[in-house]
C-alpha positions, -999 to 999 in steps of 0.1 A, spaced: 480 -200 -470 484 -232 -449 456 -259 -445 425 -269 -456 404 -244 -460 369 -257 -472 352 -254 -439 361 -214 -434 350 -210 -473 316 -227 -462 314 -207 -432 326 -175 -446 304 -181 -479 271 -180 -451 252 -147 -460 246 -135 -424 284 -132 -426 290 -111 -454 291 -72 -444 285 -62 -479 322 -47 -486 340 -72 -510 375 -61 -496 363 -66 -459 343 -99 -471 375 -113 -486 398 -105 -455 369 -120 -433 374 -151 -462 413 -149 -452 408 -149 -413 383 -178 -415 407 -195 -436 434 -191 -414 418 -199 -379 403 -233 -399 442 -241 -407 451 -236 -373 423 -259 -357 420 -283 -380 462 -291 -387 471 -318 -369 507 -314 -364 502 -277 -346 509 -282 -314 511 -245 -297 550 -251 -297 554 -265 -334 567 -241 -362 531 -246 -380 513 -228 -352 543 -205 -349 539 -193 -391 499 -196 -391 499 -171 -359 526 -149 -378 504 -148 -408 469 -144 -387 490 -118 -366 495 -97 -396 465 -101 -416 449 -91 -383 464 -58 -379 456 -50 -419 422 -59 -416 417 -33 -386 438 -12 -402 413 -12 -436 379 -12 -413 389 20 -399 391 36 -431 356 24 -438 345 43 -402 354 74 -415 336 69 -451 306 54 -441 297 83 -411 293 52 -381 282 63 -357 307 72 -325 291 45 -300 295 17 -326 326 26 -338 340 31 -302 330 -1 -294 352 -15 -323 376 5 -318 382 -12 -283 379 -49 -297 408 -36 -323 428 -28 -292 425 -55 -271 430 -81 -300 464 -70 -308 471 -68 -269 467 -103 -266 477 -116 -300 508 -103 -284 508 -118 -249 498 -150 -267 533 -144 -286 549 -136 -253 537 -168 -233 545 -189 -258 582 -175 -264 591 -180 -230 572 -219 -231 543 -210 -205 521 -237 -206 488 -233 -224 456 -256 -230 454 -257 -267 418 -252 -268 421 -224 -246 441 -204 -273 422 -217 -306 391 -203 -281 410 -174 -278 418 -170 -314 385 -182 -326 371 -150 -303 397 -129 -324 385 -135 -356 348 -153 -357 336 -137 -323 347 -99 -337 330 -102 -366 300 -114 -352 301 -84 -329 315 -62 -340 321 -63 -382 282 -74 -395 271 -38 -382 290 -21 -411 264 -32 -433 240 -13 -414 254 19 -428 271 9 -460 257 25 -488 250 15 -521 279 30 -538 310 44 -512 347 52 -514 369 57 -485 383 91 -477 408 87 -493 390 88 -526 394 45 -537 371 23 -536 371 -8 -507 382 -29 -535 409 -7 -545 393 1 -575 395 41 -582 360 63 -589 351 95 -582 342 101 -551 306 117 -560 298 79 -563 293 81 -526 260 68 -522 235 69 -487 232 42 -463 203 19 -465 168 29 -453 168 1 -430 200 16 -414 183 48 -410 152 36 -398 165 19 -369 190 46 -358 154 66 -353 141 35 -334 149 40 -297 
């Protein structure tokens, strides 16, 4: 990882921003980490090899963190107008990271605070929206379908636990 990171570990250690899933808390950790690197580094111009590694690294840690919330959809029974929802933000985020890549491949020119807007959306923005309602119906104990544990950690998968009454309450709340 490049950069300081102390302000993304303040902001990511915030408890409004945790979702409850260590594995999804950590990436969140990661992304935060990542973005502050990229704002806060000096030398990283959009055309620099510094911005040019941080978005490779952000790029790819972007597409395994979808890639690991969608396996929590299916475990945690979300419900199909929230997870559409995400679904769409996990779309459109890759569609851009990758016009970003192309714009800036073939030297378009582009406000710098434009992009670490744009990137800031990406990662803060989406959690904000999107990732803080998995904790609505997370329950106490889960594994994914495919029997592990968020963390990687193997149990059985009776261990699969309800979501929260809170959760429940307010899916019966019109």
């Amino acid at each position: 990882m490049i950069g300081n990171t102390s302000k993304s570990t303040a902001l990511h250690t915030h408890p409004r921003l945790f979702t409850g899933v260590p594995s999804i808390d950590e990436e969140h950790a990661q992304l935060f980490a990542q973005f502050e690197a990229l704002s806060t580094a000096v030398e990283a111009s959009l055309d620099s090899a510094i911005f040019s590694e941080i978005l490779s690294q952000l790029g790819s840690q972007i597409n395994t963190h979808f890639h690991n919330e969608e396996r929590l959809f299916k475990s945690f029974a979300m419900p199909e107008g929230v997870v559409s929802g995400h679904i769409q933000d996990h779309v459109a985020i890759p569609e851009q990271y990758a016009q970003l890549n192309i714009d800036l491949m073939h030297g378009k020119r582009l406000d710098h605070s434009v992009v670490l807007q744009m990137i800031k959306g990406w990662i803060i923005g989406h959690v904000v929206r999107h990732d803080l309602l998995i904790k609505d119906y997370r329950p106490a104990r889960f594994v994914l379908t495919d029997g592990t544990m968020p963390t990687n950690d193997r149990e059985p998968a009776s261990l699969i636990g309800q979501r929260s009454e809170e959760a429940r309450t307010q899916e019966k709340t019109p």
